[in-house]
mmCIF file of the N, C-alpha and C atoms, coordinates in Angstrom:
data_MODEL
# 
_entry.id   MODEL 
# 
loop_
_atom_site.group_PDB 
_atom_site.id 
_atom_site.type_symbol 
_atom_site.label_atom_id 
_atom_site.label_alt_id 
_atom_site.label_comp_id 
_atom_site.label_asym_id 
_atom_site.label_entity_id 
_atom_site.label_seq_id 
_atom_site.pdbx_PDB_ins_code 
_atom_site.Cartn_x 
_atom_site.Cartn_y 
_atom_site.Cartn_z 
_atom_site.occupancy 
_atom_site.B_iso_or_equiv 
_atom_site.pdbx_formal_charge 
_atom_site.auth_seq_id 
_atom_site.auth_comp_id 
_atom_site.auth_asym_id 
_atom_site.auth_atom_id 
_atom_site.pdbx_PDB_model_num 
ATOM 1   N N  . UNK A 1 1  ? -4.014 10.819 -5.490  1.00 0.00 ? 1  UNK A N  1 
ATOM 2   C CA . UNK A 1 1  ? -3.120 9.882  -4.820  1.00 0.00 ? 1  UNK A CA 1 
ATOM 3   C C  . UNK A 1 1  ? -1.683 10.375 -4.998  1.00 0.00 ? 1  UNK A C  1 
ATOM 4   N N  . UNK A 1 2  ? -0.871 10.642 -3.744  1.00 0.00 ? 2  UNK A N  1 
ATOM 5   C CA . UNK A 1 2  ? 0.279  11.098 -4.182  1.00 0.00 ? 2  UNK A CA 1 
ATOM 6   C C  . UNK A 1 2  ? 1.295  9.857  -3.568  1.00 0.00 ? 2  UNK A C  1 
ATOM 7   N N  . UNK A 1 3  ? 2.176  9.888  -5.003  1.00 0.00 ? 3  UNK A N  1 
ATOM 8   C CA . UNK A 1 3  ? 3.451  9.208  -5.384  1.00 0.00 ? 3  UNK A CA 1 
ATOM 9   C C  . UNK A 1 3  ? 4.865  9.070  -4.075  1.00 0.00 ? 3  UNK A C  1 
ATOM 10  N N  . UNK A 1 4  ? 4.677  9.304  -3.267  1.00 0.00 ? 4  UNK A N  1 
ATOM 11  C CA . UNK A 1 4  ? 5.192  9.412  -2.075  1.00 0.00 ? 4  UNK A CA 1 
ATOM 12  C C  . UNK A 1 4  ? 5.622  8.260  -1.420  1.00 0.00 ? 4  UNK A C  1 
ATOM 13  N N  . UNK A 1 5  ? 6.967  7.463  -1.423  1.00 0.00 ? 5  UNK A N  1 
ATOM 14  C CA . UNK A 1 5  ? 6.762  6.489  -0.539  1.00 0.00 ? 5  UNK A CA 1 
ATOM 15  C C  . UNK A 1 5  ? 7.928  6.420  0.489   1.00 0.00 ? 5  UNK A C  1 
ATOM 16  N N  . UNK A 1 6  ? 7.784  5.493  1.146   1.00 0.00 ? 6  UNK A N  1 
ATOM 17  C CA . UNK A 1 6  ? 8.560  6.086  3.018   1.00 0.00 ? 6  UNK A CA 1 
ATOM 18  C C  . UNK A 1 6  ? 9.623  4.392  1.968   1.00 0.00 ? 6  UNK A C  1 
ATOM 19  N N  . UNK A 1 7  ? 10.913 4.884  2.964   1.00 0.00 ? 7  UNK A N  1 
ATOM 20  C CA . UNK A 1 7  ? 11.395 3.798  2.619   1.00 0.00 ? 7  UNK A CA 1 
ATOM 21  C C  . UNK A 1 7  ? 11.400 2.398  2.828   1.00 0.00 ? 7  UNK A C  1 
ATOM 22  N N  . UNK A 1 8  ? 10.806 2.519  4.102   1.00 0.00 ? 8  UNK A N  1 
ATOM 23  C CA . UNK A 1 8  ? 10.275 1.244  4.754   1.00 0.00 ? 8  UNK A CA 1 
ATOM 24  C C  . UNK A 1 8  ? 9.365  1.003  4.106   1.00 0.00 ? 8  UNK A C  1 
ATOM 25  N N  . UNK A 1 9  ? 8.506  1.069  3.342   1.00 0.00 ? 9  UNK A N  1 
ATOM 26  C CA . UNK A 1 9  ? 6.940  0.529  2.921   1.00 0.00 ? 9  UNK A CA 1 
ATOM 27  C C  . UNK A 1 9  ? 7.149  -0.576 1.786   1.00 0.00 ? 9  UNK A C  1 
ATOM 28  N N  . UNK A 1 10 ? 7.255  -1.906 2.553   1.00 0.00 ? 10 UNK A N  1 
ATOM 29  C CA . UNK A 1 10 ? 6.516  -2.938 1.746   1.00 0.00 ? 10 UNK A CA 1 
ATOM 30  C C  . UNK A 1 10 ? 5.622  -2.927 0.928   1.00 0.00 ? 10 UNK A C  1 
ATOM 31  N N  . UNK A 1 11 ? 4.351  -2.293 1.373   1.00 0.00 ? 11 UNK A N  1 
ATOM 32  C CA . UNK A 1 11 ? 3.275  -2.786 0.971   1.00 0.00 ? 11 UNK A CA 1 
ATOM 33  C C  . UNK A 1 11 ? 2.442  -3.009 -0.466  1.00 0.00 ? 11 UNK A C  1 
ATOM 34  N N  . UNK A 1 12 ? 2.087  -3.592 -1.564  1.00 0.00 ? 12 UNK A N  1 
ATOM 35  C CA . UNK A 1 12 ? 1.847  -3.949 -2.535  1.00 0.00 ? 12 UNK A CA 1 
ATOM 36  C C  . UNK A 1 12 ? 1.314  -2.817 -3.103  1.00 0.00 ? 12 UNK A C  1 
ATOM 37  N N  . UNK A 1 13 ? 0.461  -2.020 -2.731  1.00 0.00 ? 13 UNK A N  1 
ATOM 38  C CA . UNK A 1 13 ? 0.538  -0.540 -3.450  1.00 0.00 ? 13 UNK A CA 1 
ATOM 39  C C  . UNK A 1 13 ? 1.627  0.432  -3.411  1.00 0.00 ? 13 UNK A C  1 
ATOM 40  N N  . UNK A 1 14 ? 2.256  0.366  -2.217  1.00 0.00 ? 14 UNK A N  1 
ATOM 41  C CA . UNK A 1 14 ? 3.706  1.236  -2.155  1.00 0.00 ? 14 UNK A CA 1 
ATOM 42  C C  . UNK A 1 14 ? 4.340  0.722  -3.437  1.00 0.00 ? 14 UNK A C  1 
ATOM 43  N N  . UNK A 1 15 ? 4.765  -0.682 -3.369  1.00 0.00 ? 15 UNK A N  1 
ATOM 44  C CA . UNK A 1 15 ? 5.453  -1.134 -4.502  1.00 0.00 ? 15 UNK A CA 1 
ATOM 45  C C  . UNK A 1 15 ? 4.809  -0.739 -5.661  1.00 0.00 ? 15 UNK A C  1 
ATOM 46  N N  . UNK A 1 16 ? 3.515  -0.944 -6.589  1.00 0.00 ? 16 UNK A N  1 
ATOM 47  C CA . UNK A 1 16 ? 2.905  -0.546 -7.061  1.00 0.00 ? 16 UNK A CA 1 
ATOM 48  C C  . UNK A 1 16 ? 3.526  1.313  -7.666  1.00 0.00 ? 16 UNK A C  1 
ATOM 49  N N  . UNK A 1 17 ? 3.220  2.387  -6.751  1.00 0.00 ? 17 UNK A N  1 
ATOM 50  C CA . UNK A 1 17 ? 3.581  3.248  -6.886  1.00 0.00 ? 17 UNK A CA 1 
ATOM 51  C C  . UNK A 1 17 ? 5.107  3.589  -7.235  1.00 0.00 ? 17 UNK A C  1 
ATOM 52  N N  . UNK A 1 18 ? 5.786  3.237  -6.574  1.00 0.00 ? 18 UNK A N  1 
ATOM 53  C CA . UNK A 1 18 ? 7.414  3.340  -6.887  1.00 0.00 ? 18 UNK A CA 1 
ATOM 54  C C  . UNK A 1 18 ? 7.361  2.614  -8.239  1.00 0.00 ? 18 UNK A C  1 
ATOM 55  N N  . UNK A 1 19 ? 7.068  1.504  -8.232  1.00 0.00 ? 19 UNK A N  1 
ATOM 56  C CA . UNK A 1 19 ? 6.871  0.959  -9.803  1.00 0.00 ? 19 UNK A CA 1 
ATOM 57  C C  . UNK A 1 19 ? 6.606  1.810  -11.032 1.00 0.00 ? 19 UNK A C  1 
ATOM 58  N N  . UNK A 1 20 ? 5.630  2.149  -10.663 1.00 0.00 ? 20 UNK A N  1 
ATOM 59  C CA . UNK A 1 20 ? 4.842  3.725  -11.494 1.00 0.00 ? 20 UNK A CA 1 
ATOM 60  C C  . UNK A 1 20 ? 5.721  4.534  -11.988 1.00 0.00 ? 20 UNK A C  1 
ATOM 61  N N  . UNK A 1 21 ? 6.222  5.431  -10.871 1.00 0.00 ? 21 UNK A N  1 
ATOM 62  C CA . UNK A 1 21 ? 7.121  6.581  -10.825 1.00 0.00 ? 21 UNK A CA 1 
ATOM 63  C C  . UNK A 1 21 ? 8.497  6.106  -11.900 1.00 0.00 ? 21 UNK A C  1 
ATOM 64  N N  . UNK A 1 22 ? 9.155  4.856  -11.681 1.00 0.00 ? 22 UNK A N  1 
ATOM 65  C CA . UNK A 1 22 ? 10.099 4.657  -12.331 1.00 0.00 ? 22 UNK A CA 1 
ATOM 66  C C  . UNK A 1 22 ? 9.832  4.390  -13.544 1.00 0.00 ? 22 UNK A C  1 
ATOM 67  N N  . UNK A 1 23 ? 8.890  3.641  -14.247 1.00 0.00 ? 23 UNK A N  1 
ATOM 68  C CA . UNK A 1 23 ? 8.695  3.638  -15.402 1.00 0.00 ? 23 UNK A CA 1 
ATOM 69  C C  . UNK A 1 23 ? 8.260  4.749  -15.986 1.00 0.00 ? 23 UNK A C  1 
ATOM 70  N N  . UNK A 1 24 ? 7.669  5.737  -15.282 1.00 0.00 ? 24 UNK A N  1 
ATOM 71  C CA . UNK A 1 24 ? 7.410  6.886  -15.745 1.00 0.00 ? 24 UNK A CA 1 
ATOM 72  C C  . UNK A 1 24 ? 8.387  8.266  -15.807 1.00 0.00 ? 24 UNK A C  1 
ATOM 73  N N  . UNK A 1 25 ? 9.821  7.989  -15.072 1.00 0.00 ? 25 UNK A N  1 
ATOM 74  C CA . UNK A 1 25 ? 11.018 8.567  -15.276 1.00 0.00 ? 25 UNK A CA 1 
ATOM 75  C C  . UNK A 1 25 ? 11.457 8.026  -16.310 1.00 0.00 ? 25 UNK A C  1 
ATOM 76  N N  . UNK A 1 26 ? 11.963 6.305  -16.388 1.00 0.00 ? 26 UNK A N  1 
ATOM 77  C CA . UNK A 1 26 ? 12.071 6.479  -18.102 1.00 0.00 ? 26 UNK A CA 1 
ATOM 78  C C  . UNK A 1 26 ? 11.507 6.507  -18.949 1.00 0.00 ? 26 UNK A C  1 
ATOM 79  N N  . UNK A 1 27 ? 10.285 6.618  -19.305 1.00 0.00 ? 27 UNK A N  1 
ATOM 80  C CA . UNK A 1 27 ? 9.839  7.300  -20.079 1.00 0.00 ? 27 UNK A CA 1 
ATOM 81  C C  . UNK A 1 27 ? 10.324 8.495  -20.601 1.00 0.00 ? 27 UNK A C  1 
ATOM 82  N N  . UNK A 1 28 ? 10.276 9.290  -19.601 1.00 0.00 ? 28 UNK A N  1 
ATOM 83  C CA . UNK A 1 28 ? 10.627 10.615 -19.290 1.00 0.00 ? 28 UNK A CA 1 
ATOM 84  C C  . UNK A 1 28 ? 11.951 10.762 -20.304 1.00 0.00 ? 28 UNK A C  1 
ATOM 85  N N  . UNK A 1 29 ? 13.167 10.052 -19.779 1.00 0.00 ? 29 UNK A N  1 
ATOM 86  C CA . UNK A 1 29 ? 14.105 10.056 -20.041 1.00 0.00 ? 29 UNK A CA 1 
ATOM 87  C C  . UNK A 1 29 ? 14.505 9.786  -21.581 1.00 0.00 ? 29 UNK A C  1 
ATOM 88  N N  . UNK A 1 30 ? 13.730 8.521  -21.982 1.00 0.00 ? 30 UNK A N  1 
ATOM 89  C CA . UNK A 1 30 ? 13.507 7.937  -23.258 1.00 0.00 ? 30 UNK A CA 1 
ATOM 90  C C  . UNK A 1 30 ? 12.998 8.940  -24.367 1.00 0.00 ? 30 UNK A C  1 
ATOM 91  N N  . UNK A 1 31 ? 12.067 9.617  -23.997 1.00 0.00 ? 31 UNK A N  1 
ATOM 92  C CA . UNK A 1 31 ? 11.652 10.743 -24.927 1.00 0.00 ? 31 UNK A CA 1 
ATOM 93  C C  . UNK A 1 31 ? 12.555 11.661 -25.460 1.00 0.00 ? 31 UNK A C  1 
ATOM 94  N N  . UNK A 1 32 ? 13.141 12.504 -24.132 1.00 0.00 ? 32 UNK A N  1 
ATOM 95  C CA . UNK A 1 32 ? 14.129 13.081 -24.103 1.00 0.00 ? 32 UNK A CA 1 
ATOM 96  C C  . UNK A 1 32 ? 15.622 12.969 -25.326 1.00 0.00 ? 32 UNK A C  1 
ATOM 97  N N  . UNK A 1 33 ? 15.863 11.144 -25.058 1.00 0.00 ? 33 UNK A N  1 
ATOM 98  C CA . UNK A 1 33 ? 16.884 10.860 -26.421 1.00 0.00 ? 33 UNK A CA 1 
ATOM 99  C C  . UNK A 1 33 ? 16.646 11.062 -27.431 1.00 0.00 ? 33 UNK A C  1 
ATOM 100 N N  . UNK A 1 34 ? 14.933 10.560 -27.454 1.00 0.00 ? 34 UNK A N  1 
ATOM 101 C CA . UNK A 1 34 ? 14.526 10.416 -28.815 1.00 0.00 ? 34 UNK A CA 1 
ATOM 102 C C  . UNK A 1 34 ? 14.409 11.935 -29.424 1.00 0.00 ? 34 UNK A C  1 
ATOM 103 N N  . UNK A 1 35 ? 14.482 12.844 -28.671 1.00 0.00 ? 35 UNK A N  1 
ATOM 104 C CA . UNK A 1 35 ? 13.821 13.902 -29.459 1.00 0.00 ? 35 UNK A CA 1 
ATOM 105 C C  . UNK A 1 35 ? 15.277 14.739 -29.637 1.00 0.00 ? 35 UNK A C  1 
ATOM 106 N N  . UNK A 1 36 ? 16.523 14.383 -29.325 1.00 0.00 ? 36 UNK A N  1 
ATOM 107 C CA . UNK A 1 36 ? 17.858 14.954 -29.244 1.00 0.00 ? 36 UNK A CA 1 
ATOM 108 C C  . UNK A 1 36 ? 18.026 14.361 -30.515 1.00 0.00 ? 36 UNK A C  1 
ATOM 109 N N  . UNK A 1 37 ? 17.780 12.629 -30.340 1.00 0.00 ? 37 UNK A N  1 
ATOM 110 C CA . UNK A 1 37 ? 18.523 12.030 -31.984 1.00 0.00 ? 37 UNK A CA 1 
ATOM 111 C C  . UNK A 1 37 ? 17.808 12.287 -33.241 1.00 0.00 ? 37 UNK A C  1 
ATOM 112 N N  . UNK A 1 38 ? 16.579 12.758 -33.083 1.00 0.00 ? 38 UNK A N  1 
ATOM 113 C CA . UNK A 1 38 ? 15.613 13.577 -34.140 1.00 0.00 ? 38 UNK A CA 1 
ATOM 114 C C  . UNK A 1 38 ? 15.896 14.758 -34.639 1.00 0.00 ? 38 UNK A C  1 
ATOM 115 N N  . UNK A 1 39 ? 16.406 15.612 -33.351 1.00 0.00 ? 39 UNK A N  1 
ATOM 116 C CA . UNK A 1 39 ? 17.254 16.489 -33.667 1.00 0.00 ? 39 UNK A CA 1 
ATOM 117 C C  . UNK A 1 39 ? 18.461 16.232 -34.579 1.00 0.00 ? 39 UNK A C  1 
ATOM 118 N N  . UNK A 1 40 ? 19.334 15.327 -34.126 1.00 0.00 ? 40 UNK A N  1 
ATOM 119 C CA . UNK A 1 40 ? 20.342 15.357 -34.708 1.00 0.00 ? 40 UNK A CA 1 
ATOM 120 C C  . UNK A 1 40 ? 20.145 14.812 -36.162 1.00 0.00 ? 40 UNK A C  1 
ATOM 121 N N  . UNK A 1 41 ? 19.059 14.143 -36.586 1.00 0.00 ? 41 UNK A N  1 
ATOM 122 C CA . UNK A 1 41 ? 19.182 13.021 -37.587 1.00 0.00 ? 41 UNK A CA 1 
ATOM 123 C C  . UNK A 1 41 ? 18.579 14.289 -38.949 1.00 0.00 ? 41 UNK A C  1 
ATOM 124 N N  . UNK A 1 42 ? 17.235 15.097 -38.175 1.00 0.00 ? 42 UNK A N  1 
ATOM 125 C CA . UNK A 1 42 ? 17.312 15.695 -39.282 1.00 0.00 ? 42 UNK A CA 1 
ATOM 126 C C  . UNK A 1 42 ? 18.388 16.942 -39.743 1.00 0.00 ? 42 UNK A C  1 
ATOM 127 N N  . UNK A 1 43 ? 19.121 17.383 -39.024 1.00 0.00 ? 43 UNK A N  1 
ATOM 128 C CA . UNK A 1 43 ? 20.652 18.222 -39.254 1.00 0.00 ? 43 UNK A CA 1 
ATOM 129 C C  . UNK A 1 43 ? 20.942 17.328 -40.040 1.00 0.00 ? 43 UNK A C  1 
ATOM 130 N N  . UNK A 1 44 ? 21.838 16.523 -39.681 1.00 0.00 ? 44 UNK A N  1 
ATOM 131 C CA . UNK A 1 44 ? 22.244 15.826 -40.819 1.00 0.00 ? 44 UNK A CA 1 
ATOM 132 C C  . UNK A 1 44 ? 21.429 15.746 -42.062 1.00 0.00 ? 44 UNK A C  1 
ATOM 133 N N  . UNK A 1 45 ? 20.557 14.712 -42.262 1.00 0.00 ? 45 UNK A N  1 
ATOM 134 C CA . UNK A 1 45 ? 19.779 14.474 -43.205 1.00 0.00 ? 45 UNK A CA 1 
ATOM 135 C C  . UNK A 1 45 ? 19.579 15.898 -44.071 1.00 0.00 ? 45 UNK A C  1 
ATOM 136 N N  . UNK A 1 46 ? 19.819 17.427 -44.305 1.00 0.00 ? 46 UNK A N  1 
ATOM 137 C CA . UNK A 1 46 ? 19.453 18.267 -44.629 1.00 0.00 ? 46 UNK A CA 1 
ATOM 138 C C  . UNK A 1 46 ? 20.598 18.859 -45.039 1.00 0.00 ? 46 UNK A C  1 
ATOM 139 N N  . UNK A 1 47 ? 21.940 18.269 -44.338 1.00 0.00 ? 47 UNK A N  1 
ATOM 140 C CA . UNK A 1 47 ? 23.177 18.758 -44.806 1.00 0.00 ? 47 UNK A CA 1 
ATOM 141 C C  . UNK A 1 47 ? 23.619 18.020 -45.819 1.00 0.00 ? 47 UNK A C  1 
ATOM 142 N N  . UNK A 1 48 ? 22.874 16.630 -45.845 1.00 0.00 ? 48 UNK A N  1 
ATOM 143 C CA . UNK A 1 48 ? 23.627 15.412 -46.739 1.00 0.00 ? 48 UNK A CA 1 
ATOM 144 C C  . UNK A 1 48 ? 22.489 15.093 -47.982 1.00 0.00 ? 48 UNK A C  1 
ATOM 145 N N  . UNK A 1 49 ? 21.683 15.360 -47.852 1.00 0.00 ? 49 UNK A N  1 
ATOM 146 C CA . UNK A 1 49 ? 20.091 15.087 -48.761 1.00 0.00 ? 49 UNK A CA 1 
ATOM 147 C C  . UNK A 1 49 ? 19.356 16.543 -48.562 1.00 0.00 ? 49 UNK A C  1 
ATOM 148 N N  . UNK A 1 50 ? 19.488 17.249 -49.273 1.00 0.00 ? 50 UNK A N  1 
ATOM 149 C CA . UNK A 1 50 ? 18.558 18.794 -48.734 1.00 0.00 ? 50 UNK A CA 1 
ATOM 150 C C  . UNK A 1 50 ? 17.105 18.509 -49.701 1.00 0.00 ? 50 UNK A C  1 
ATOM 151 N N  . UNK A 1 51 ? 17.780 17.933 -51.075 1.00 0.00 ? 51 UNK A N  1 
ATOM 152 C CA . UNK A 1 51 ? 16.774 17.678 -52.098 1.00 0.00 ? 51 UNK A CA 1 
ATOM 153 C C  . UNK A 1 51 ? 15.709 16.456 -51.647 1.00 0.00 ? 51 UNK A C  1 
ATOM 154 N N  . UNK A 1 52 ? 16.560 15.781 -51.234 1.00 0.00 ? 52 UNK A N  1 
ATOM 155 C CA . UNK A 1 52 ? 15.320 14.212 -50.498 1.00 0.00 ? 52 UNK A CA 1 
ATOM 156 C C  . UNK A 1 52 ? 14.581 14.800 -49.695 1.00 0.00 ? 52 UNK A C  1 
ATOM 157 N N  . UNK A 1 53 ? 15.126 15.607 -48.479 1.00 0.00 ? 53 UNK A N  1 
ATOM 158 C CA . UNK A 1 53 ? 14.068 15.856 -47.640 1.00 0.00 ? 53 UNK A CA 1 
ATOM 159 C C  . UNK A 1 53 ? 13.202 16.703 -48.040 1.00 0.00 ? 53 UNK A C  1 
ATOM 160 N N  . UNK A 1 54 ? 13.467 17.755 -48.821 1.00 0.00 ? 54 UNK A N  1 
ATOM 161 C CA . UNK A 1 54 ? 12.762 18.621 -49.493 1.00 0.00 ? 54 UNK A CA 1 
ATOM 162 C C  . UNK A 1 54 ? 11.367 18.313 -50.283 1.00 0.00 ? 54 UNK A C  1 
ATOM 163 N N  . UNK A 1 55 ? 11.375 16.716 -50.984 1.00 0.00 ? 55 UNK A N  1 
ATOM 164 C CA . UNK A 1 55 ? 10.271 16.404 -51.814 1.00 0.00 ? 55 UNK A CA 1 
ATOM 165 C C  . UNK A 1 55 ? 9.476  16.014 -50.774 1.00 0.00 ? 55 UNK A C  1 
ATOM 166 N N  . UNK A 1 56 ? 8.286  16.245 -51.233 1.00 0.00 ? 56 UNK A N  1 
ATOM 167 C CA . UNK A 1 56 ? 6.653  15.903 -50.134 1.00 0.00 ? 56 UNK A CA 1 
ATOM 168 C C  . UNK A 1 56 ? 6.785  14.641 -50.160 1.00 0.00 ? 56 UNK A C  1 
ATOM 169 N N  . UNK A 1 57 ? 6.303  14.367 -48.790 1.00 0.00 ? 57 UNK A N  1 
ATOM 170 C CA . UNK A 1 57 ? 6.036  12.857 -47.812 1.00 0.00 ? 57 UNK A CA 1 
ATOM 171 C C  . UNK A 1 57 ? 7.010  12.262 -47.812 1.00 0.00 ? 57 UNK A C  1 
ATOM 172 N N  . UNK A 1 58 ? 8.276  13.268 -47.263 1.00 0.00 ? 58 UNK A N  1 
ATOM 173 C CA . UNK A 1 58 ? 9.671  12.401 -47.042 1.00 0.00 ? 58 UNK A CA 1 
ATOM 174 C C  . UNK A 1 58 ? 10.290 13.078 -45.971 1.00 0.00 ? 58 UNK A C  1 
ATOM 175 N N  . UNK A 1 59 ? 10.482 12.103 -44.793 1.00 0.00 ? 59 UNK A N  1 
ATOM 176 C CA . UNK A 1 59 ? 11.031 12.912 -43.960 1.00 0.00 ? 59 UNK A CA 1 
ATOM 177 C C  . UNK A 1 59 ? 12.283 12.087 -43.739 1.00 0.00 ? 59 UNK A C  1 
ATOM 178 N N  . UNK A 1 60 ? 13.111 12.848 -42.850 1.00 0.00 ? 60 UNK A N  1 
ATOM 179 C CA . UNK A 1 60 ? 14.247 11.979 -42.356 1.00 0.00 ? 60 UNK A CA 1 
ATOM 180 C C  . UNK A 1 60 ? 13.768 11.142 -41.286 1.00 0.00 ? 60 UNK A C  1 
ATOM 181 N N  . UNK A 1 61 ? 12.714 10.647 -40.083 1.00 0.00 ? 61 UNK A N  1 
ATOM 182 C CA . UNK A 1 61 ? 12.324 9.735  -39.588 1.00 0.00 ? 61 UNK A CA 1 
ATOM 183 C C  . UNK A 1 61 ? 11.191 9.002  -39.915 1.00 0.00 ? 61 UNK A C  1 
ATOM 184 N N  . UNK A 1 62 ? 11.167 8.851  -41.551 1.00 0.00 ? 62 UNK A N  1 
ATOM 185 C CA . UNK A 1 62 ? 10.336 7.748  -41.680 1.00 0.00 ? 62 UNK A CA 1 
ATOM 186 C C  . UNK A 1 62 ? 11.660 6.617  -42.269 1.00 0.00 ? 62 UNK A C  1 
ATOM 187 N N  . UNK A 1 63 ? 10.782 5.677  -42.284 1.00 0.00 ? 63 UNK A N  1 
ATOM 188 C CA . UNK A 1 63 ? 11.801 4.438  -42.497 1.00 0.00 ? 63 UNK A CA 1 
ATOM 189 C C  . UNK A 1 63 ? 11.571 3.957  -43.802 1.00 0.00 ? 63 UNK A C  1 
ATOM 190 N N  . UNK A 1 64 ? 12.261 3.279  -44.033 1.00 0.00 ? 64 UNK A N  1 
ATOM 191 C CA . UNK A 1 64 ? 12.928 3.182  -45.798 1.00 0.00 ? 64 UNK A CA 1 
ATOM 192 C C  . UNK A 1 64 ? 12.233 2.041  -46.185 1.00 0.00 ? 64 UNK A C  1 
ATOM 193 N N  . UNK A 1 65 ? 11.872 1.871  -47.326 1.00 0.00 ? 65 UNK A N  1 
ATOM 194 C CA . UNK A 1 65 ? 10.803 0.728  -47.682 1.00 0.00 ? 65 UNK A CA 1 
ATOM 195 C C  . UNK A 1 65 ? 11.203 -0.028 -47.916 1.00 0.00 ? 65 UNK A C  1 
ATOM 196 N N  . UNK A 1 66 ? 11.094 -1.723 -47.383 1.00 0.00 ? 66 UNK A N  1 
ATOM 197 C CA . UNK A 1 66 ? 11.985 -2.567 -47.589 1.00 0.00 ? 66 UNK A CA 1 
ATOM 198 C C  . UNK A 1 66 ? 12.113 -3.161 -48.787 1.00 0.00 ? 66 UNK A C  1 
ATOM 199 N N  . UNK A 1 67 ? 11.195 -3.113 -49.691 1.00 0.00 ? 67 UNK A N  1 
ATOM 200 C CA . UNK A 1 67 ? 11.468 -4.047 -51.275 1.00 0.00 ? 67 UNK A CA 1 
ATOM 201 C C  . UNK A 1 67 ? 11.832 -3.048 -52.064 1.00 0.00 ? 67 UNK A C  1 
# 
């Protein structure tokens, strides 16, 4: 089934599809940040903690234990 829609098309699968496509651009897009600020977080984290990140089962995107 291709993703294709005319601009005129009402129709509940047209909509459907365009629906699709856009949530599936941000997605797209969303990943994209996430994997820039991962980037960036562990730079940091390695310039500022070399020893934290260094010990096993510690990364810079796990999250901090709350108690």
């Amino acid at each position: 089934m291709a993703f294709r829609i005319g601009a005129d098309e009402d129709s509940l699968a047209g909509i459907i599809r365009l629906t699709l496509r856009e949530l599936a651009s941000r997605v797209a897009f969303l990943d994209a940040q996430i994997k820039s600020a991962v980037v960036r977080l562990k730079r940091i984290a390695n310039e500022f903690a070399p020893d934290l990140v260094a010990m096993h089962g510690v990364a810079p995107t796990l999250p901090a234990p709350c108690c």
